[in-house]
N, C-alpha and C positions, 0 to 999 in steps of 0.2 A: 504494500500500500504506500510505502513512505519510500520504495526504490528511487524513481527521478531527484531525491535532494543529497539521496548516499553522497553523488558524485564530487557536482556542486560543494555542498559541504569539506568535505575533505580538501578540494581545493582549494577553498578559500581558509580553511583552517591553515594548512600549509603555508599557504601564499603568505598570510597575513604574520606566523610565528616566526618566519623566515625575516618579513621585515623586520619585528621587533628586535628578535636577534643583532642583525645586521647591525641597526640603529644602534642598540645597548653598547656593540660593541665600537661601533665606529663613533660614540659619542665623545671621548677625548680628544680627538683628531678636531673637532668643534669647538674644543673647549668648556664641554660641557661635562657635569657627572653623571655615572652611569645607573645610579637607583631612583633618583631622578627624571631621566631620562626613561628609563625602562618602565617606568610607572606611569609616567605621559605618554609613550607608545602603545601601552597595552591600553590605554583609557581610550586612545582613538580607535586603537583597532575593536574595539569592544563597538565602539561607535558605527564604526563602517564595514563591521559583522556583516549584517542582512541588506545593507545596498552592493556589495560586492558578489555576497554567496547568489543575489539575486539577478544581478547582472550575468554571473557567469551561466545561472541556470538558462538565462533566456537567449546566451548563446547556444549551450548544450542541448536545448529544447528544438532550435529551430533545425539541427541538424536530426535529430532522432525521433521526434514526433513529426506527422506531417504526411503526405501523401504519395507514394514512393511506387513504383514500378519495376517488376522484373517478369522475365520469361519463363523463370523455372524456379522451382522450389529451393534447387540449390544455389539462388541467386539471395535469397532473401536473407539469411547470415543475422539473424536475430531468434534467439532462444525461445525469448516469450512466443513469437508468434508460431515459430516450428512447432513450436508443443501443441498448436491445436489445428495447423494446414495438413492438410493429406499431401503427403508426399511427390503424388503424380501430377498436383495442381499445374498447371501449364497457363500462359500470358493473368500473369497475379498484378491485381493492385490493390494496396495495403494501404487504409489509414489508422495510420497508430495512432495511439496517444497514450496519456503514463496507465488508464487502468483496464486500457484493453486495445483492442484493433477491430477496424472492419477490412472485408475483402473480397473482391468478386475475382472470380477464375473458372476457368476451362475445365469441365471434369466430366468424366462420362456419369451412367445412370448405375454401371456394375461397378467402375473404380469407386465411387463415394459409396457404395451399397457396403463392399470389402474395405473401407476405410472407418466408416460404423462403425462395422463388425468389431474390426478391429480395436478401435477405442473402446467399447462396450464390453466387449471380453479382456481389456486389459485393466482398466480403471473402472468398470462396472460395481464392482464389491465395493467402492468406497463414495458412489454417489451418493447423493441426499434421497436421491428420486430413482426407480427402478425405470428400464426401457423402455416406452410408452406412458408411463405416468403422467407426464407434463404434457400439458393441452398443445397441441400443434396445429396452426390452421391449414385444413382440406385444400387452401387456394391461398395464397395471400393476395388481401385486398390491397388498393392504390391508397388508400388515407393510412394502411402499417408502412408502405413501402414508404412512401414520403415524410411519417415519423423518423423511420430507420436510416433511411438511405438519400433522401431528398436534397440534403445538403450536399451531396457528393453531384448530384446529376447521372445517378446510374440509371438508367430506362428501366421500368415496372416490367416483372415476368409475368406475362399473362399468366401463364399453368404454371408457376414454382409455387410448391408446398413445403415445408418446412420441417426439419426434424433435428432433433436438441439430442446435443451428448451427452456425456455423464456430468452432475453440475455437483462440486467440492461443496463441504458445509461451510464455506466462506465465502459460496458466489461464483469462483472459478468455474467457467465453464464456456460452452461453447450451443448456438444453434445455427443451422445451416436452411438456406433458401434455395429452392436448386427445380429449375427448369429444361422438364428432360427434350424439350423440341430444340432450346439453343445448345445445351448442355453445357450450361451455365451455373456456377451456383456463388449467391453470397454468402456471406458468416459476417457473425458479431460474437467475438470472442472476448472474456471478462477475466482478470487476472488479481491477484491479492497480495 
């Protein structure tokens, strides 16, 4: 939940202990004392803690979250999302962000069939919710599609119906939109 600030943070802890350091020690060279000195450095950095940790996050963010394209599964080179793309997904695009992803891709009617399977027999024993449990709609309509997805400007699947993985008793989980005439499917995947 608190992943995207791990980074940031450390950075800026770093950055910031380095300078105090530096300063403490380069304070004679100034003509100044060093406990002195080191007590007014740490006062500012305490100060410009959360404008820097902030700043760098909103560098770190614009590269990692955001809208991203690749051809193949093994272009995607992100953990979070692997963990819940079928392997065989072909022309992917991914909008991350810090507590989940969406994504539409190429996939047949029998590869996602055995991609289920697969997840449901591997992580099945630890769902909240058994196979079928959770309501799935027959068809998805145009006013879920443009809650879901409208922001992005993906085209509504006329015949995609929807079917949800195993969901962690923290939320983690995944369900899938998937149109067998295009062979097509979205996902909105949620992470913790």
């Amino acid at each position: 939940m608190l992943w995207p600030i791990v980074i940031p943070f450390k950075i800026t802890a770093c950055s910031l202990l380095a300078i105090v350091l530096l300063v403490t020690l380069a304070a004679p060279l100034a003509k100044l004392r060093r406990v002195p000195t080191f007590i007014g450095v740490m006062f500012l950095s305490f100060l410009a803690f959360v404008p820097s940790c902030t700043s760098i996050m909103d560098v770190l963010d614009a590269k990692r979250f955001g809208v991203f394209e690749y051809q193949t599964f093994d272009e995607v080179d992100d953990f979070r999302v692997e963990r819940y793309l079928p392997s065989v997904a072909q022309n992917i695009t991914v909008n991350k962000y810090a507590q989940g992803f969406r994504a539409r891709f190429s996939i047949s009617q029998e590869q996602l069939d055995a991609y289920m399977d697969g997840v449901w027999s591997k992580y099945g024993d630890r769902s909240v919710a058994k196979r079928g449990e959770m309501s799935a709609m027959e068809l998805v309509d145009e006013k879920s599609h443009e809650l879901c997805y409208g922001d992005l400007r993906w085209p509504h699947l006329d015949d995609a119906t929807e079917v949800y993985g195993p969901t962690a008793s923290n939320g983690a989980g995944f369900s899938v939109w998937y149109s067998p005439s295009k062979r097509i499917a979205y996902q909105r995947a949620s992470y913790w």
